[in-house]
C-alpha positions in Angstrom: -33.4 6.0 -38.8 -30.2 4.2 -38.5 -28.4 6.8 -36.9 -31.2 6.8 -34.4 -30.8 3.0 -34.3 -27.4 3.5 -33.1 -27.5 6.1 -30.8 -30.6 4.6 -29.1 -28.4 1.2 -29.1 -25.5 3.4 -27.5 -27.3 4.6 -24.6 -29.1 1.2 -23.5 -25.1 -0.1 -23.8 -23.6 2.8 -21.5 -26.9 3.7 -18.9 -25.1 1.5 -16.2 -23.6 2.9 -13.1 -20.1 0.5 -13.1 -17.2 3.6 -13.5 -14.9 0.9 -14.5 -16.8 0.1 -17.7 -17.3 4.4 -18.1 -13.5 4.5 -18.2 -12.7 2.0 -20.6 -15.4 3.5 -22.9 -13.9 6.8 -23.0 -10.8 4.6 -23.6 -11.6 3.1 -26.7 -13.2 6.9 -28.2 -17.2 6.6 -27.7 -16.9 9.9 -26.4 -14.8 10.8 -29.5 -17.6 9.0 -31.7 -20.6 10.8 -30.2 -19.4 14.3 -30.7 -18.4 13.5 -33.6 -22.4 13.1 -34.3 -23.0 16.2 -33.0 -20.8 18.0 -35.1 -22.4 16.3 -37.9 -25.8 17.2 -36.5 -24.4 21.0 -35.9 -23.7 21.1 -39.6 -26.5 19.8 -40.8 -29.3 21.8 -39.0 -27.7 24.7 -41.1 -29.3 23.8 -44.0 -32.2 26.4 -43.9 -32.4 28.0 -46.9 -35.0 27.5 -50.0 -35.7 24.8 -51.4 -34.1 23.2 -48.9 -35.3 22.9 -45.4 -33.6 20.9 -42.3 -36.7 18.6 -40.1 -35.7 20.1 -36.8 -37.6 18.0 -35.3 -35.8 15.3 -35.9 -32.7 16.4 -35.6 -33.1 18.0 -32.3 -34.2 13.8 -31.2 -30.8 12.6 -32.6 -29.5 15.7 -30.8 -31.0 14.8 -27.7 -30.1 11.1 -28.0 -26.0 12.0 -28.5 -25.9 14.2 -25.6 -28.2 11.8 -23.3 -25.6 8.6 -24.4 -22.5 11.5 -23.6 -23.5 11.8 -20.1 -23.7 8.2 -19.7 -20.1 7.9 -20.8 -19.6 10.9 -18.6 -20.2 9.0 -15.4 -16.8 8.0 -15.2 -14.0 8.8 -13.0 -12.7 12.1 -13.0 -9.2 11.4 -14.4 -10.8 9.6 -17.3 -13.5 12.8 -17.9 -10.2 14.6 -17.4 -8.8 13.0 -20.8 -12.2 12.9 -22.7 -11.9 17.0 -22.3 -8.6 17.2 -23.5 -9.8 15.6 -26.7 -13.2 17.3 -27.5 -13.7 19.8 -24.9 -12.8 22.3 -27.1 -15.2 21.6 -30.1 -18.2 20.0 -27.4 -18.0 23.3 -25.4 -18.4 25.4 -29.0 -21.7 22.7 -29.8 -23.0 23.0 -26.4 -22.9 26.6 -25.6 -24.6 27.7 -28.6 -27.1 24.8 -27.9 -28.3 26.2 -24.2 -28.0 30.1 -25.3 -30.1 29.3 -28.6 -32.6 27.2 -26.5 -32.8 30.2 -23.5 -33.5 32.1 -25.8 -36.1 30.8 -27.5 -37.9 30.1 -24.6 -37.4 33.7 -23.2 -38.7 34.6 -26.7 -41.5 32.0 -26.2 -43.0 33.8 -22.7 -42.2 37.0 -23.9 -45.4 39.6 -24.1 -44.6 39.9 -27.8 -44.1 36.4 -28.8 -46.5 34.4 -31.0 -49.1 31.6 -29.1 -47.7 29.4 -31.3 -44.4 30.1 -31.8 -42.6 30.1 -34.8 -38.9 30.4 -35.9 -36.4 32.1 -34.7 -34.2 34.3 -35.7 -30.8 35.8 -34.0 -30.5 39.1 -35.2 -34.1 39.9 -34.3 -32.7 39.5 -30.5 -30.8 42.3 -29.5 -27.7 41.8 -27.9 -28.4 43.4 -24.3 -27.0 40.2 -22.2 -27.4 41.4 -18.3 -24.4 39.8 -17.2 -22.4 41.6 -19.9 -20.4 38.6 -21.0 -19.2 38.9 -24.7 -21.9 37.6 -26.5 -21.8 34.4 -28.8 -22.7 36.8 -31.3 -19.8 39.1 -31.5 -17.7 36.3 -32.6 -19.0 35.3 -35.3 -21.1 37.6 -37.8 -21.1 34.9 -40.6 -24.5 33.9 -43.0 -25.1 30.8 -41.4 -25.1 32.2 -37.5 -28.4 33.4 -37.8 -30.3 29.8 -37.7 -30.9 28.2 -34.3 -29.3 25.1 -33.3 -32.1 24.8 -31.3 -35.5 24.8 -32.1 -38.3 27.0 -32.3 -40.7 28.1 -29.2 -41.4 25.3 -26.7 -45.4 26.8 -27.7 -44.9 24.9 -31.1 -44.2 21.5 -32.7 -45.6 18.1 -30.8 -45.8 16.7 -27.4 -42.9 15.0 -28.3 -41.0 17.7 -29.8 -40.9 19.5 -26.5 -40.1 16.3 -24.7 -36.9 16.2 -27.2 -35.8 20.0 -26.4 -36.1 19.3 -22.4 -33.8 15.9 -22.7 -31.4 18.0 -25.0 -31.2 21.0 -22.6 -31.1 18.4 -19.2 -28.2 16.3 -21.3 -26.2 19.5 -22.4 -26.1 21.2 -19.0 -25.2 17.6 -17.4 -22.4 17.3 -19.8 -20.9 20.6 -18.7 -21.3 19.6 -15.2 -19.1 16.5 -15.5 -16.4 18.5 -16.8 -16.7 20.5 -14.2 -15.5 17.8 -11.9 -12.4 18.0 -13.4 -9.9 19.8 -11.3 -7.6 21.0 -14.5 -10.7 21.5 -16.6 -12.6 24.6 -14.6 -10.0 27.3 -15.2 -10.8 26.5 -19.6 -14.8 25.9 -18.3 -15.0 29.7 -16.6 -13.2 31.5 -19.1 -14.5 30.1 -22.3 -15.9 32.4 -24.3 -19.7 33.1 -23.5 -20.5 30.2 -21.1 -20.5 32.1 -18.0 -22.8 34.5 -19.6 -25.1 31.6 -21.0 -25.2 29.4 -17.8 -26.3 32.5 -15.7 -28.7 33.7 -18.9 -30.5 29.9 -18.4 -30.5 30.1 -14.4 -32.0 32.9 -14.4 -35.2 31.9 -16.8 -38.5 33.2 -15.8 -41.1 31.5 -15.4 -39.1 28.7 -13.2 -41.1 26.4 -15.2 -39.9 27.4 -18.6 -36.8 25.2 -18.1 -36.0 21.9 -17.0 -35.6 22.3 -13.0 -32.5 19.9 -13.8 -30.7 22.2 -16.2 -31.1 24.6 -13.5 -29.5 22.7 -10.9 -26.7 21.5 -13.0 -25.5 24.8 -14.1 -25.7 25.6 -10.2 -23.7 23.0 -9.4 -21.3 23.9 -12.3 -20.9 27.7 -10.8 -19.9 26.4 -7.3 -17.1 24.0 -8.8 -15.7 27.0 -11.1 -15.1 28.8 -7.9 -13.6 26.2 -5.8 -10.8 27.4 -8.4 -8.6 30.0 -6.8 -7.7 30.9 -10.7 -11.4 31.7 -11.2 -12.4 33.1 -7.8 -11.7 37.0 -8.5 -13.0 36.6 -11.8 -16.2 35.2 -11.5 -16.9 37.6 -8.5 -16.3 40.4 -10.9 -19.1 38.9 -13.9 -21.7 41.4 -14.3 -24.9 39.2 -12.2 -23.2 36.2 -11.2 -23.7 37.3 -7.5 -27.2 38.8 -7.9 -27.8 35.3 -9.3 -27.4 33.5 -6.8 -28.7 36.3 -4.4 -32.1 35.9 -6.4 -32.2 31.8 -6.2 -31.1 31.9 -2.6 -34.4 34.5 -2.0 -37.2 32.0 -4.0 -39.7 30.7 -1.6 -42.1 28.2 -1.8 -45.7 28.9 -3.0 -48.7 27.6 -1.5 -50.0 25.0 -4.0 -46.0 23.8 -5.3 -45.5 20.3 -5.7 -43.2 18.0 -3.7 -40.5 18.4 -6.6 -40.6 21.9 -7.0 -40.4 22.3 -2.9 -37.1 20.2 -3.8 -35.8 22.2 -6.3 -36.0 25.5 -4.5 -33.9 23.7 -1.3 -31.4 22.3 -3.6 -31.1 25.6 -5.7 -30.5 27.3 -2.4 -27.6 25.0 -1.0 -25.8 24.7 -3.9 -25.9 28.5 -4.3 -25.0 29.4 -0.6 -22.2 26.7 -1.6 -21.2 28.6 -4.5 -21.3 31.9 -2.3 -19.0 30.3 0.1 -16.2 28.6 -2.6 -16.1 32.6 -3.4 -15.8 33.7 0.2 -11.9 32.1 0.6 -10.6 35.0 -1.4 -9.0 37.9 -0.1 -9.9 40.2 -2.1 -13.2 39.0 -2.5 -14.3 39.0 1.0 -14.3 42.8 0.8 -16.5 43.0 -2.2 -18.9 40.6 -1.0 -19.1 42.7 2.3 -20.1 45.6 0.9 -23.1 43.7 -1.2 -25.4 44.4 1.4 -28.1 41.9 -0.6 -25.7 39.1 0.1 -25.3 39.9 3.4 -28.9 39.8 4.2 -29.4 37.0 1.9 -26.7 34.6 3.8 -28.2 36.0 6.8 -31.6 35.0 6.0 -30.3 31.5 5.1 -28.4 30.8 8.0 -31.9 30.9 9.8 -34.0 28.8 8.1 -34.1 25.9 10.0 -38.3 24.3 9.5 -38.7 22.0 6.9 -41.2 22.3 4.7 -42.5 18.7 5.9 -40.8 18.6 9.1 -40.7 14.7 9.1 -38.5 14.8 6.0 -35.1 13.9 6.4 -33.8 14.4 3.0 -34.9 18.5 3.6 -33.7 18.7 6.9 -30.3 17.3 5.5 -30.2 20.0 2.9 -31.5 23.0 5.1 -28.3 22.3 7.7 -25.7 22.1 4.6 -27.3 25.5 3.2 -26.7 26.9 6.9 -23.4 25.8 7.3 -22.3 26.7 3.8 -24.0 30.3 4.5 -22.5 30.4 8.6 -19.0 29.2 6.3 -19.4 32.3 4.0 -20.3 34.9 7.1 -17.1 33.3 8.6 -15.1 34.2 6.0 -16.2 37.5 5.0 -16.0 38.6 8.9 -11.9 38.3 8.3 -12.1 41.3 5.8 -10.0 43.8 7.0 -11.0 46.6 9.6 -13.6 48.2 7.5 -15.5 45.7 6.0 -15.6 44.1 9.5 -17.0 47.3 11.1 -19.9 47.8 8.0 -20.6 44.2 8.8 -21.3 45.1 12.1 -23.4 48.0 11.6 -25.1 46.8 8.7 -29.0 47.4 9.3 -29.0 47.8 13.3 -26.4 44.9 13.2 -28.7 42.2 12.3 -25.5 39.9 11.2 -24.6 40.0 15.1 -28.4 39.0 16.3 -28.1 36.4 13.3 -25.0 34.9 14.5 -26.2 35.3 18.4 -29.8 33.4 17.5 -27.5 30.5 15.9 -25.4 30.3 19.1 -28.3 29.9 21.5 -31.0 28.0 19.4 -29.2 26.1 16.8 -29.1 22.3 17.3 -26.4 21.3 14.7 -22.6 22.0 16.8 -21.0 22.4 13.2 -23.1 25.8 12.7 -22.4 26.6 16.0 -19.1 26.3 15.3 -18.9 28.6 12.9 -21.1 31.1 14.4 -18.7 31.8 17.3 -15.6 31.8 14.5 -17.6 34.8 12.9 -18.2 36.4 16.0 -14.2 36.1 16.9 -13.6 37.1 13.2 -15.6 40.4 13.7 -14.7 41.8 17.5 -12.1 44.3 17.1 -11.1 47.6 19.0 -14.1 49.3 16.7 -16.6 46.7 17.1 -16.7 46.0 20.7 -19.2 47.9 21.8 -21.9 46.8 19.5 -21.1 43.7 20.4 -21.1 43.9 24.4 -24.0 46.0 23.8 -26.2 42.9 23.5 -27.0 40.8 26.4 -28.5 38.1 24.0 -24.8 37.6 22.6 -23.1 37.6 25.7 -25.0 35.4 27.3 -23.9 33.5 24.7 -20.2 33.5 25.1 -21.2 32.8 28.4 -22.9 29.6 27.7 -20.1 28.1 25.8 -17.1 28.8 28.5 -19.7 27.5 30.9 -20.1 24.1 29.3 -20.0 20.6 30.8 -16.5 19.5 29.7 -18.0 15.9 30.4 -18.8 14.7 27.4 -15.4 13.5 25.5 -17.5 12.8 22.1 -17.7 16.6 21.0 -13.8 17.8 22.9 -12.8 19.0 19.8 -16.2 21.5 18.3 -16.3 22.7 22.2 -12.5 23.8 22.4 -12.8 24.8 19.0 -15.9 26.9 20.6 -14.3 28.1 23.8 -11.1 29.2 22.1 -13.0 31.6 19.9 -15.3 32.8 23.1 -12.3 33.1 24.8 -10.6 34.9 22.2 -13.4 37.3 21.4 -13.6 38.2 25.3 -10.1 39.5 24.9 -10.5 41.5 22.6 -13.8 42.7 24.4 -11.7 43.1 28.0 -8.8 45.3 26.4 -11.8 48.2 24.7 -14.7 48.2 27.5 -13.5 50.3 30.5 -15.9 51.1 33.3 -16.8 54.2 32.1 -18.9 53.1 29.4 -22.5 51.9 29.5 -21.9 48.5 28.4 -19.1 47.8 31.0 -22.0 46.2 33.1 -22.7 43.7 30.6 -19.5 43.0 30.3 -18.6 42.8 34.1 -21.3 39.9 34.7 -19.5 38.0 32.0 -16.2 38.1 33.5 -17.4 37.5 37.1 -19.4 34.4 36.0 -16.4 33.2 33.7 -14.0 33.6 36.5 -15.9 33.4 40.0 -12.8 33.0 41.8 -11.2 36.0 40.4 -14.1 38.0 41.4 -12.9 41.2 43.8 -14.8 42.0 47.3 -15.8 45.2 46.2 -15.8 46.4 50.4 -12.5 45.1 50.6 -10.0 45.7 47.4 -12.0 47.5 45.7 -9.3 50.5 46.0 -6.8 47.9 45.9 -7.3 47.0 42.5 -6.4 48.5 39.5 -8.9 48.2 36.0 -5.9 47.1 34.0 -5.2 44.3 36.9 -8.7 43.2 36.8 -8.6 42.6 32.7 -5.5 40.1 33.1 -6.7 38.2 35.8 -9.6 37.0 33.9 -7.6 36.1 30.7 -7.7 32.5 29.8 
């Protein structure tokens, strides 16, 4: 009772929102003093074995109430979260770890077919060790006696109301925890590559029912994934763990059911941008931007997103807010996996009747945000080379399109800088277009009407200089 005194008295002392005060009281080692509980608490709930037997319940409260007064400490500045995980991030990242896999998989274990309406204990070793995402398992370092009990406890199915109330704030905390390190620049290289959190984090977002977990936890571990992979260190890593991408593939594919509630409507949109955010931190590396292009999932997946422009409730601002970052951060990725190199760009390009091109082309003419736009004509530049042409001048839809944006008002000085940004890349992309479409092929047409209505003035009299005139001539004069 008194250490629940205390820690009770500890979180109505830090649950304020002044980062000042948050710095000082990592300062002075309350973030020192709290893990410090939970180690003791970590020890403690090993005590399992006849006569004597650990109250779970209770200690899964006190574990609950030092992880909800961590993350209040944990609202501090960076630099200062920085120095807390120097200190204990080692020894909180072994506590919290086993915490969330323990509790995932209890609740797995608690939906299961198999398991018992009312739960009961659990037991490691009668889980086999067949982790999807083929991270090394918690397990397989450490085969000692006292392994086998859960930090965690049983089935959400048994113990009280209140019980269950106490595993929810402990899994909410504990994933919140991780996700404040995770703002920490120095700390996400340690974060990605410590032993069996990868594996865990995806293991929790990837919980079915969505119900069977906090929508927070969710959300948090989301958020941690994207700011691992803003990491360059971690980048070619994390694209290479086993069903990290099909993760985020399968969040950024949930709809919403008839009948969800206002906060689960939320939650999917959320889940969605941070993961197309995620998808996009990936997208800046080389190497990656060919494996991601030949994921054909992802590609129809970022597609999809980069289209999904109605609200749910159309008057709601917050949704429409984070539907336009999901299609930017989606439009971002596209971008950036159209500079892979000749192959990739070409696979892109023919990938299911080349819906990326009518994707891209659909943004350019009915999108109403000019950052998306933006980006839309960048991927369409990134992708037109000598072996792509074609399928590209082979649509009037996307023509038309370049032939909008080099035929804008220059008028209005507010947006001078997305519309050259705009032009060059039509401009560019027309090049490329002029120098592999000759008059012999069926799409030269298409491409004709675009040149003449660019460049009027450059337009030859057919009766006159027709003969005059040679195809290579006609190509320079409309460069711009």
């Amino acid at each position: 009772e008194e250490r629940v005194d205390a820690l009770e008295a500890a979180i109505a002392t830090f649950d304020h929102d002044n980062r000042d005060r948050h710095d000082h009281e990592i300062a002075v080692g309350a973030d020192i003093a709290i893990v410090k509980t939970l180690v003791f608490l970590e020890f403690k709930s090993q005590f399992r074995r006849e006569p004597i037997q650990a109250d779970m319940e209770a200690i899964t409260r006190e574990i609950g109430l030092a992880l909800n007064a961590l993350e209040c400490v944990y609202r501090a500045s960076s630099e200062s979260v920085g120095e807390s995980f120097s200190r204990v991030g080692t020894d909180l990242m072994h506590i919290l770890v086993i915490l969330i896999d323990d509790e995932v998989k209890n609740r797995l274990r608690a939906f299961s077919p198999h398991s018992s309406p009312t739960g009961g204990s659990y037991n490691r070793n009668e889980v086999e060790d067949d982790d999807k995402d083929g991270n090394q398992s918690l397990e397989d370092n450490d085969s000692m006696d006292d392994r086998k009990r859960p930090v965690t406890p049983p089935s959400p199915h048994g113990g009280s109301v209140g019980f269950i109330h106490d595993r929810d704030i402990m899994l909410r905390k504990a994933t919140k925890c991780i996700g404040h390190f995770a703002r920490v620049g120095k700390a996400t290289k340690p974060l990605a590559h410590f032993p069996g959190f990868i594996g865990t984090t995806l293991a929790l977002i990837n919980v079915r029912p969505y119900n069977a977990i906090p929508f927070e936890s969710r959300l948090s571990c989301l958020w941690t994934i994207a700011n691992l992979a803003c990491n360059t260190e971690n980048m070619s890593m994390m694209m290479c763990t086993p069903n990290l991408i099909n993760s985020l593939v399968s969040i950024s594919c949930r709809r919403a059911e008839a009948g969800d509630s206002l906060e689960t409507i939320m939650e999917i949109l959320r889940a969605k941008s941070i993961a197309s955010r995620a998808l996009l931190n990936l997208s800046w590396s080389p190497s990656n931007k060919v494996l991601m292009c030949q994921n054909f999932a992802l590609v129809e997946t970022l597609s999809n997103l980069a289209m999904e422009r109605r609200a749910p409730y159309r008057k709601s601002h917050t949704m429409q807010d984070i539907m336009l970052h999901t299609r930017r951060n989606s439009l971002g990725a596209l971008r950036n996996m159209a500079a892979a190199p000749r192959r990739s760009k070409i696979a892109l390009c023919g990938y299911n009747n080349g819906k990326l091109l009518d994707t891209l082309t659909d943004v350019a003419l009915n999108e109403t945000d000019q950052s998306a736009i933006d980006l839309s004509f960048a991927a369409i530049h990134n992708l037109a080379i000598h072996d792509t042409a074609e399928l590209i001048v082979d649509r009037p839809a996307l023509v038309l399109a370049l032939k909008n944006v080099l035929l804008e008002d220059e008028d209005d000085d507010s947006e001078e800088e997305p519309k050259n940004s705009r032009k060059s890349h039509a401009s560019s992309t027309i090049l490329v277009l002029e120098r592999t479409i000759t008059p012999d092929m069926e799409s030269y047409d298409n491409l004709r009407e675009l040149l003449d209505a660019v460049n009027p003035s450059n337009t030859v009299d057919e009766d006159e200089d027709e003969d005059d005139m040679m195809p290579s001539e006609a190509v320079n004069a409309t460069a711009v």
